[in-house]
N, C-alpha and C positions, 0 to 999 in steps of 0.2 A: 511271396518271397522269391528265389533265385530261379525256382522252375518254377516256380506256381503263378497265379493272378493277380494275386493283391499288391498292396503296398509291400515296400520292402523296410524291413526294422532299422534304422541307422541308430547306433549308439556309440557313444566317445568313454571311453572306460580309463582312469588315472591307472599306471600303474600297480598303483597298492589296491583295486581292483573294486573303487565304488566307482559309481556313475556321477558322469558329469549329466546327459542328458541321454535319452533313447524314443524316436519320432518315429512314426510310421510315414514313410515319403511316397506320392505314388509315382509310377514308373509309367512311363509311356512303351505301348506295346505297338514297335513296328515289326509287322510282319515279317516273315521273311519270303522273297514269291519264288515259286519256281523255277523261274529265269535267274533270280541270281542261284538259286544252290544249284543248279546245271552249271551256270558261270563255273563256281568253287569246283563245282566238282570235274569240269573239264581240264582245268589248268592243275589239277591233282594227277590226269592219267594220262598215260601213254597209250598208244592207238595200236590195237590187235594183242597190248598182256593180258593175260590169262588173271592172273593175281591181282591187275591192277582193277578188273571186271568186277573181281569177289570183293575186294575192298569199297569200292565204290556201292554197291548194291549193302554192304553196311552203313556206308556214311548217309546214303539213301534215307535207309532205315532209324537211322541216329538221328537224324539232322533234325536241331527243335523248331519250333515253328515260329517263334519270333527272337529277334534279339534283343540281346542281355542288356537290363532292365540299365545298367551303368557298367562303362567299361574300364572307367578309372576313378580313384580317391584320393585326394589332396588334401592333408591335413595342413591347414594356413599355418601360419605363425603367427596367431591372434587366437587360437582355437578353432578358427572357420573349418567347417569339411567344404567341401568343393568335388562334388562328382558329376562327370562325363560322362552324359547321356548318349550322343551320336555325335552329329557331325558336328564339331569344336563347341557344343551348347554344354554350361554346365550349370548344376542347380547349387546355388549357395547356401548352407545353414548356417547362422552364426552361431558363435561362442556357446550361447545360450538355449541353440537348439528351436528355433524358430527358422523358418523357410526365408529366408532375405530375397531372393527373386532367383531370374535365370540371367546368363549373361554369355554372350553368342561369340567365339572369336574367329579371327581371317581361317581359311582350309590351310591344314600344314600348322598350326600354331600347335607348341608343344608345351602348356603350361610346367612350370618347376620351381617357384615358391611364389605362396599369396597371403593374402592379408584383406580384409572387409575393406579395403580401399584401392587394394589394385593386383596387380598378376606379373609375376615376372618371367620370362618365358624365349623359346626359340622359334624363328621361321625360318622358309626360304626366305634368301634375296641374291639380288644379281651383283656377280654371273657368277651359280655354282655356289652360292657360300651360304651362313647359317649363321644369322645375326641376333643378337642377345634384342629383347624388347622387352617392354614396359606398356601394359596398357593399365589408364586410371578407369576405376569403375564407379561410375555412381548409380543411386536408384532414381526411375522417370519421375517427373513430378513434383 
């Protein structure tokens, strides 16, 4: 689950509160190294506070050791979930609760509604601006 090792439970529940489907998915465990939680925790302090020292030696001590199993959930408009692993990858389940594949998009892509057939969404583009897209997804094969 969410801090633990294993798989994480994904379930799609109707409002009147039966189940449509509930999977165990697994979760890729990337670490988190050193160098970045120094990163994080650099661009957190200011140099020579007192407070910001005691804080830091918490976040230190807080900080989990790898990251979060998914960082986002998109429920389609077909029933698809759609959840964001890292970097723009996201793992598709259909309607039905079956694993339909992964599907990788450009850095910056901001998915905001999908469907078993495609992803509609925002990027950068030039110069300065934030252009509406459309990518069609199919499976290899």
């Amino acid at each position: 689950g969410p801090g633990g090792t294993g798989p994480w439970r994904v379930a799609v529940v109707r409002p009147v509160g039966d189940t449509v489907f509930a999977i165990d998915v697994p979760v890729r465990r990337i670490p988190i190294t050193p160098q970045f939680a120094d990163s994080v925790i650099q661009t957190m302090s200011r140099p020579g506070s007192t407070a910001d020292r005691e804080l830091l030696k918490r976040v230190r001590l807080l900080m989990p050791r790898f990251f979060p199993g998914f960082s986002e959930v998109l429920l389609g408009e077909d029933g698809t979930v759609w959840l964001r692993e890292g970097a723009g990858s996201h793992l598709v389940i259909t309607a039905s609760g079956a694993v339909h594949g992964r599907v990788t998009f450009p850095p910056g892509f901001k998915a905001l509604a999908s469907s078993i057939a495609g992803v509609w969404g925002t990027e950068a583009c030039e110069p300065d601006g934030v252009c509406l897209v459309y990518y069609q997804v199919s499976r290899k094969g």
